[in-house]
C-alpha positions in Angstrom: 92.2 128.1 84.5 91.6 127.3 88.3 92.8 123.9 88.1 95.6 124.9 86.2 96.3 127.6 88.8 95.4 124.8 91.6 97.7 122.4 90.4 100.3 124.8 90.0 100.5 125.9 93.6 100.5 122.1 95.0 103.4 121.5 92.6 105.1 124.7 93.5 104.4 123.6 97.4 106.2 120.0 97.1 109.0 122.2 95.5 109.4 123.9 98.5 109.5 121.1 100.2 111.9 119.4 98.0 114.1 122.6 98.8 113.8 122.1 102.6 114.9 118.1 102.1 117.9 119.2 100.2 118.7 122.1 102.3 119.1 119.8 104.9 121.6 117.2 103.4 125.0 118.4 102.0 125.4 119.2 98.4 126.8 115.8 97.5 124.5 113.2 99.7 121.3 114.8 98.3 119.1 112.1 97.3 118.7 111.2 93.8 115.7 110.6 93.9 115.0 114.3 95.3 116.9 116.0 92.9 115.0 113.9 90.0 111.3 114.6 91.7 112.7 118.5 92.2 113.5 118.5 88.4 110.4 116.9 87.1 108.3 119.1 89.4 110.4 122.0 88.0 109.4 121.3 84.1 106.1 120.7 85.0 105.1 124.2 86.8 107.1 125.7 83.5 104.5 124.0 81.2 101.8 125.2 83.9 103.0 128.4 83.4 103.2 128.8 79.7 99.9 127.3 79.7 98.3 130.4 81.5 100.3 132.8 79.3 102.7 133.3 82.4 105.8 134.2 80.4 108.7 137.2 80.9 107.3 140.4 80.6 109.7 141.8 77.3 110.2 145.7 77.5 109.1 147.5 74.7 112.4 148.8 72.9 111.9 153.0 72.0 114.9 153.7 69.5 116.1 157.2 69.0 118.4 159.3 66.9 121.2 161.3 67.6 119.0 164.2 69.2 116.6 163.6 71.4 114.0 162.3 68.4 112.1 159.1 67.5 112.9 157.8 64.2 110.0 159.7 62.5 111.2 162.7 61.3 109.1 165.4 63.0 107.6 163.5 66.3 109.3 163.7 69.0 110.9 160.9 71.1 108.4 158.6 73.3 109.0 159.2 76.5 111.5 156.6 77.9 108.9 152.9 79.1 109.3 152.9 83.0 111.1 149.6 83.4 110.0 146.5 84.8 111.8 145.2 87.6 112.1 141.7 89.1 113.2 141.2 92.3 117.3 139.5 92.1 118.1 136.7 92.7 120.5 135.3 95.1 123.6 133.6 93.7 123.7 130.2 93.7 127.1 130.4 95.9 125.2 132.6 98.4 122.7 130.8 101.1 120.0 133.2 101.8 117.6 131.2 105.2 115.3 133.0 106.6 114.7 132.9 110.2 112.0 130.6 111.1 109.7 131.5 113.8 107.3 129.2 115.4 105.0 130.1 118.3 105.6 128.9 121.7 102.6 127.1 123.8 102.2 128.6 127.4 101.1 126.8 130.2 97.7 128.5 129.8 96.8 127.8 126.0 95.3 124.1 125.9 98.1 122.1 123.3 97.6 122.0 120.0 100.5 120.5 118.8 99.7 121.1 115.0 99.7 125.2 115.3 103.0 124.7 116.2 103.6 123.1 113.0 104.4 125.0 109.8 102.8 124.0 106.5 106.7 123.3 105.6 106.9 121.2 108.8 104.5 119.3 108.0 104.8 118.9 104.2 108.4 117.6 105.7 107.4 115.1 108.0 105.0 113.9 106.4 107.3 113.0 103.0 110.3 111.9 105.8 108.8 110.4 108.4 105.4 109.1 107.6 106.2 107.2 103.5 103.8 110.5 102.2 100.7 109.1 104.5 98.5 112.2 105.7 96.2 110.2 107.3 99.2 108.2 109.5 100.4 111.8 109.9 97.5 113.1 110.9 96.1 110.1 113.1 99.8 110.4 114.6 99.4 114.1 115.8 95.8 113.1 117.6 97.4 110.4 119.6 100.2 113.3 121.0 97.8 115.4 121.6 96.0 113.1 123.9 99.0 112.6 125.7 99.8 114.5 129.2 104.0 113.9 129.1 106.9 114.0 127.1 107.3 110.4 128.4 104.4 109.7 126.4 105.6 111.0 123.2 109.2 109.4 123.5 107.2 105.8 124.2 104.9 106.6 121.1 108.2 106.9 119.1 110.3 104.4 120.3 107.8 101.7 120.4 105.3 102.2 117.5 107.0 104.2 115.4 110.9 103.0 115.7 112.2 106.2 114.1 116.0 106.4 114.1 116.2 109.0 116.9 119.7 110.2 115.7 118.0 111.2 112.3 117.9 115.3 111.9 114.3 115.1 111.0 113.2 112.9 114.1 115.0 115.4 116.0 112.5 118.3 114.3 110.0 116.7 115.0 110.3 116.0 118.5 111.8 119.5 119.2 108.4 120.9 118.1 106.1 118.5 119.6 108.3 119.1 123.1 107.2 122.7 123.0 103.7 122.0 123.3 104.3 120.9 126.7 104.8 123.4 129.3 108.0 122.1 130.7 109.5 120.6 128.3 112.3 118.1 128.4 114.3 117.7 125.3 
């Protein structure tokens, strides 16, 4: 049951990030190959679910007659079952975001570029910008950590990396790894 439940949140994780990808494109330029991944994930943590029993709660129904009693003849009615409620659901047509808050380094903390980095951050860049590598990711975020200057981290990018600095997910990423400096210049 752990592995199920183990496999289940990963799945459920790489949905959320699927959700932050398309949130990011408009409605008709989502990739399809997103929307496919997002759908396949989507049957399998149904089957993940049904295979740990996880299935809608169904309220017990309590009929009564006309006055106030049960259908036995002389019990009375059971009292009422105190309902079950889920939380609603936002409309599709409505866009609930949430605000995102991510700390800010002071000139006294030492930089550590990857608190600054949400597990949706980096479940992001590493899927966008780093073809699902962790290691590249992670070996990435040393090599800016060593370095003393923005300067540094724009010549990391422009030279070994050759991101498309005009891309929204470039720009994330260097907006967060420019606040671990103290000054920072983009």
């Amino acid at each position: 049951m752990k592995a199920t439940i183990d496999n289940m949140l990963t799945h459920v994780m790489e949905l959320e990030g699927l959700l932050l990808v398309m949130q990011r494109h408009d409605v008709n330029d989502v990739p399809q190959q997103v929307v496919a991944r997002f759908k396949q994930l989507a049957q399998i943590v149904a089957q993940e679910a049904q295979m740990l029993h996880l299935e809608p709660i169904q309220q017990p129904q309590v009929q009564k007659a006309a006055h106030g009693k049960s259908n036995t003849d002389d019990q009375p009615a059971a009292p009422a079952p105190v309902p079950v409620t889920a939380t609603p659901i936002a409309p599709d047509s409505t866009a609930i975001t949430p605000p995102v808050f991510k700390p800010q380094a002071t000139a006294q903390q030492s930089r550590n570029v990857a608190s600054l980095l949400s597990i949706n951050d980096k479940f992001l860049f590493v899927r966008e910008l780093f073809d699902n590598d962790i290691k590249k990711f992670d070996h990435t975020i040393e090599l800016i950590q060593a370095m003393k200057t923005p300067a540094e981290v724009e010549d990391l990018v422009a030279s070994k990396l050759h991101w498309n600095m005009e891309n929204d997910t470039v720009k994330e990423f260097m907006r967060i790894i420019m606040m671990s400096f103290p000054n920072p210049h983009i």
